[in-house]
C-alpha positions as CSV (number, residue, x, y, z in Angstrom):
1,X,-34.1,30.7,-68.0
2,X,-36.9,33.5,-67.4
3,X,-36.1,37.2,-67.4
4,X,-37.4,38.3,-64.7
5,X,-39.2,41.7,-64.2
6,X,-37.3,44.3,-62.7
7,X,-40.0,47.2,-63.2
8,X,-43.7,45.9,-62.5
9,X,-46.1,48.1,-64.7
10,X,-49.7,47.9,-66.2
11,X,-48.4,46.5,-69.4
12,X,-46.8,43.6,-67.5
13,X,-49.9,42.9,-65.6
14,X,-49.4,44.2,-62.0
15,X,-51.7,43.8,-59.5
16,X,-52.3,45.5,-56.5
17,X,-54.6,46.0,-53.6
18,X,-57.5,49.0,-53.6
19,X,-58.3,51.3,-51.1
20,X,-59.0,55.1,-50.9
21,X,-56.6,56.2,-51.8
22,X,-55.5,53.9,-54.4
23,X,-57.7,53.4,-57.9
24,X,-56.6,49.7,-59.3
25,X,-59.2,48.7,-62.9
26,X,-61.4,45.6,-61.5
27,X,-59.9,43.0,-63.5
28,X,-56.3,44.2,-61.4
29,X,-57.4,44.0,-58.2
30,X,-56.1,41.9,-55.5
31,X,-58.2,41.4,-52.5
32,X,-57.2,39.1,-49.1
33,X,-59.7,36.4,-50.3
34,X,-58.3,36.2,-53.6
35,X,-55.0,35.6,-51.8
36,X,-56.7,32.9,-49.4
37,X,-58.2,31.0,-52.4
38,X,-55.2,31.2,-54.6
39,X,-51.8,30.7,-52.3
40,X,-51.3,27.3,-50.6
41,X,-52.5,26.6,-47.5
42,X,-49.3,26.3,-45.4
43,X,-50.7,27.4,-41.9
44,X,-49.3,30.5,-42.1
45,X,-51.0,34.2,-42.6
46,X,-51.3,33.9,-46.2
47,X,-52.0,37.5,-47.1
48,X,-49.3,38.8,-44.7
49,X,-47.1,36.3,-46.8
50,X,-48.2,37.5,-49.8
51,X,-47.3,40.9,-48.8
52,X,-44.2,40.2,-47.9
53,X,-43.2,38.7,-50.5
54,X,-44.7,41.4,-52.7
55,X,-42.5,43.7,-50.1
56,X,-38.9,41.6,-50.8
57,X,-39.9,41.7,-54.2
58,X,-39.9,44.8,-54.7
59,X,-36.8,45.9,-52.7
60,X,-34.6,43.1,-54.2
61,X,-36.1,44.9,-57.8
62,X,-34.8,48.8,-56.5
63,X,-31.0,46.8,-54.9
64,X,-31.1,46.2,-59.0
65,X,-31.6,49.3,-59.7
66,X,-29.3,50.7,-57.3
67,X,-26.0,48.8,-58.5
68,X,-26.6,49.6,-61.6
69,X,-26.8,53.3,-60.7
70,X,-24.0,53.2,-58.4
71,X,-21.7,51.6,-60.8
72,X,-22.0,54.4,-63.7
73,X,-21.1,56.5,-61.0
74,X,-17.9,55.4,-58.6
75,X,-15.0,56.2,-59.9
76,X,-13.1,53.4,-58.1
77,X,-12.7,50.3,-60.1
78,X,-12.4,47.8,-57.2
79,X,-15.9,48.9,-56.2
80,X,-17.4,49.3,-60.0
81,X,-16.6,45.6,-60.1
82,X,-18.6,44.6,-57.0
83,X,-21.1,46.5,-57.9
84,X,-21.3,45.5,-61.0
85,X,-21.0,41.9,-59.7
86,X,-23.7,42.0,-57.3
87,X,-25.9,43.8,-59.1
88,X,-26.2,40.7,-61.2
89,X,-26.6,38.5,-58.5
90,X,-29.4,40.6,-57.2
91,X,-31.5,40.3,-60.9
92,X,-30.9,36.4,-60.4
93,X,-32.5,37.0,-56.3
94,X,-35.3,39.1,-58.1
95,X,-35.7,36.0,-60.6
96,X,-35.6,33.3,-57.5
97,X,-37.7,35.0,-55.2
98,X,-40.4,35.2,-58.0
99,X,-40.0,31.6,-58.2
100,X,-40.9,31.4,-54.7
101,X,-43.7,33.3,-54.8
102,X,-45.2,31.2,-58.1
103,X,-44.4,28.2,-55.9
104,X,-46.5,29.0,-53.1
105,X,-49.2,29.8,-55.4
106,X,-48.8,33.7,-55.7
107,X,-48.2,36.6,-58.1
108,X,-44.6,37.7,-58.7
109,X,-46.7,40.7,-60.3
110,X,-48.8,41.3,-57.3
111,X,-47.5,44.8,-55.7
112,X,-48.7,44.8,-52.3
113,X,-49.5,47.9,-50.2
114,X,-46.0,47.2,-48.3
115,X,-44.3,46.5,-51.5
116,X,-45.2,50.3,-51.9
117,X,-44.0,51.9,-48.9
118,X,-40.4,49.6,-50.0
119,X,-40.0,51.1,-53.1
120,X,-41.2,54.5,-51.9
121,X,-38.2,54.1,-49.0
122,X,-35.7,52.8,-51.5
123,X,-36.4,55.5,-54.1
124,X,-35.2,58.0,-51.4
125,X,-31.9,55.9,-51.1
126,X,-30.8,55.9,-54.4
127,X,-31.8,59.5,-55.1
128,X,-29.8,60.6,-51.8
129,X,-26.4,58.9,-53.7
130,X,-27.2,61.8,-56.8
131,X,-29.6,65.0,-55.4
132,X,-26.7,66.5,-53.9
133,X,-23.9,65.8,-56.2
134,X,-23.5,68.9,-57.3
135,X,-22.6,70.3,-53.6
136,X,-20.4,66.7,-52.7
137,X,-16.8,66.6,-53.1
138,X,-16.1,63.3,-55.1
139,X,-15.0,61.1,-51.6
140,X,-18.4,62.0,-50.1
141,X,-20.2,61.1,-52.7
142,X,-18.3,57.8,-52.9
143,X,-19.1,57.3,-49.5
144,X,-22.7,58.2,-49.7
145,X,-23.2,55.2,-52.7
146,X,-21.4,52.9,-50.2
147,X,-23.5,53.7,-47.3
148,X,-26.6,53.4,-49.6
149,X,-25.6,49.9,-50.6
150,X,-25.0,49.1,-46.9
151,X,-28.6,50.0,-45.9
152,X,-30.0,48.2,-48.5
153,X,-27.7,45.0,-48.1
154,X,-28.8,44.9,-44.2
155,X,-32.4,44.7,-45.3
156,X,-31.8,42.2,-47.6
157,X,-29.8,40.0,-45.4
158,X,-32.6,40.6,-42.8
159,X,-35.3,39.5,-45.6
160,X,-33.8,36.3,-46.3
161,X,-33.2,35.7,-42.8
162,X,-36.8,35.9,-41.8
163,X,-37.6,34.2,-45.3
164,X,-35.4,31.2,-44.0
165,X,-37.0,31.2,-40.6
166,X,-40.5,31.4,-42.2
167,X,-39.8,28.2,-44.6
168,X,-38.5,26.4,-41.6
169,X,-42.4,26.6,-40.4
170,X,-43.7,25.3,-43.8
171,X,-45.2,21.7,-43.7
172,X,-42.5,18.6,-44.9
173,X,-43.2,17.6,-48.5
174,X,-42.4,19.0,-51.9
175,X,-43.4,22.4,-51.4
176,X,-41.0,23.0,-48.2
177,X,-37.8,21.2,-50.2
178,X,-38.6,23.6,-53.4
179,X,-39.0,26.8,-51.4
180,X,-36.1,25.5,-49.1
181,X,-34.1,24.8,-51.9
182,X,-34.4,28.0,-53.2
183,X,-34.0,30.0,-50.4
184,X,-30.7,28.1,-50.2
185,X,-29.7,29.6,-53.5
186,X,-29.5,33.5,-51.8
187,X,-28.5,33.3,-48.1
188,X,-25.3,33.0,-48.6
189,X,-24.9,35.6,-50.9
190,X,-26.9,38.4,-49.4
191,X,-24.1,37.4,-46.0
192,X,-21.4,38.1,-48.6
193,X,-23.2,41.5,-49.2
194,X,-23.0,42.8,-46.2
195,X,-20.3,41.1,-45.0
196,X,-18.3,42.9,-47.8
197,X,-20.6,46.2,-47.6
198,X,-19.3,46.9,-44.2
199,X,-16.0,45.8,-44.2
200,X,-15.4,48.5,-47.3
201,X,-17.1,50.7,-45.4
202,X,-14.8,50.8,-42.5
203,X,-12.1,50.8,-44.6
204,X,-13.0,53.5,-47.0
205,X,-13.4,55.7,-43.4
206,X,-10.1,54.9,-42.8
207,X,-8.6,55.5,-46.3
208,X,-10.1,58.8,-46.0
209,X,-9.2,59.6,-42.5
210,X,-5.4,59.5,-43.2
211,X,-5.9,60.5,-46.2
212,X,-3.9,64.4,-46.8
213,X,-5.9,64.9,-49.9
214,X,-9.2,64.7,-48.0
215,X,-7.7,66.9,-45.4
216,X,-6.6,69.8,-47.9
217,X,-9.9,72.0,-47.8
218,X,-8.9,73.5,-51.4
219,X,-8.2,69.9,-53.5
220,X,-9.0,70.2,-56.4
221,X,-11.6,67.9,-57.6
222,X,-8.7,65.9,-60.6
223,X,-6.9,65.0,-57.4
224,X,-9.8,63.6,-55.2
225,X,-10.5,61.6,-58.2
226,X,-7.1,60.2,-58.6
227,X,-7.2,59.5,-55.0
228,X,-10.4,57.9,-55.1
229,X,-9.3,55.5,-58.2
230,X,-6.3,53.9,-56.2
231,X,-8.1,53.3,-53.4
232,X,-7.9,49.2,-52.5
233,X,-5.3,48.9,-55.1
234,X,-3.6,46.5,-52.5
């Protein structure tokens, strides 16, 4: 099974698109007609599908990073599990979805101007679950790693969603059933995301609203962190 690359650099031949604003060497350039000549001719917008994928990529690459951030951090086991758990499941989505992309004649390497503006959006997510840590009491900062993983689960739910629709549209033969089949492979696990995102979500709001040691103003920060490990303990 291939690793798959979670951090597209130079020495791991990226691509990308020039402009500008944006210096790429010759030979690691990707233009629109390169994209026509090399995807498969499916009847769909193939450099818009290129970039899209490129886009996916990329934020399926920073939900990695995420988890694996997050999970260092909470201090509630239940969660450092899940976490844990589905930040391997989104390395194996980062892994597919460059499968995809090699299928349909592409290149998992290729970061596309929107791939950019992803990563440039999910950066700010994960660094809003640390900048402030020093001025967060431990339940809000708990709650600010959830909510991050909630934004970029409904993304991701919402990428698949469209990728599902979009490979609907793809002509019948062997290229359809392999993306198809893929595709198949991550749907119902980015549901189970998000599903589960929000559910602990509304259930960590609740946890903390009856909670009396979020209500005492001078807690000290041990007992917040006891508080926080039992949380879902049932």
């Amino acid at each position: 099974m291939s690793t798959p690359t979670l951090t597209p650099t130079h020495e791991n031949g990226t691509t990308a698109k020039a402009s500008d604003v944006v210096y790429v060497l010759p030979e690691r350039q990707m233009t629109s007609d390169r994209i026509e000549q090399e995807m498969e001719d499916t009847g769909l917008n193939r450099p818009f599908v290129a970039d899209l994928l490129s886009a996916m990529l990329a934020h399926e690459r920073c939900g990695r990073h995420l988890y694996r951030s997050v999970a260092g951090r909470t201090h509630n086991p239940v969660l450092r599990n899940r976490y844990e758990d589905f930040g391997r499941e989104t390395e194996e989505h980062v892994r597919i979805l460059e499968q995809i992309i090699v299928a349909m004649g592409g290149d998992p390497q290729y970061v596309s101007p929107m791939a950019r503006a992803t990563e440039g959006q999910d950066t700010k997510l994960l660094e809003s679950t640390f900048l402030l840590s020093g001025s967060l009491d431990t339940m809000t900062a708990e709650m600010a790693m959830l909510d991050a993983v909630l934004l970029a689960e409904t993304i991701d739910q919402s990428n698949w969603s469209a990728m599902s629709a979009m490979t609907a549209q793809l002509p019948e033969g062997d290229l359809r059933e392999t993306v198809t089949g893929l595709v198949e492979q991550v749907v119902d696990d980015e549901d189970e995301h998000l599903e589960w995102a929000r559910s602990m979500r509304a259930r960590m709001t609740m946890l903390q609203a009856q909670s009396s040691t979020a209500a005492a103003l001078g807690a000290k920060a041990e007992e917040m962190v006891e508080t926080v490990k039992g949380w879902f303990a049932d």
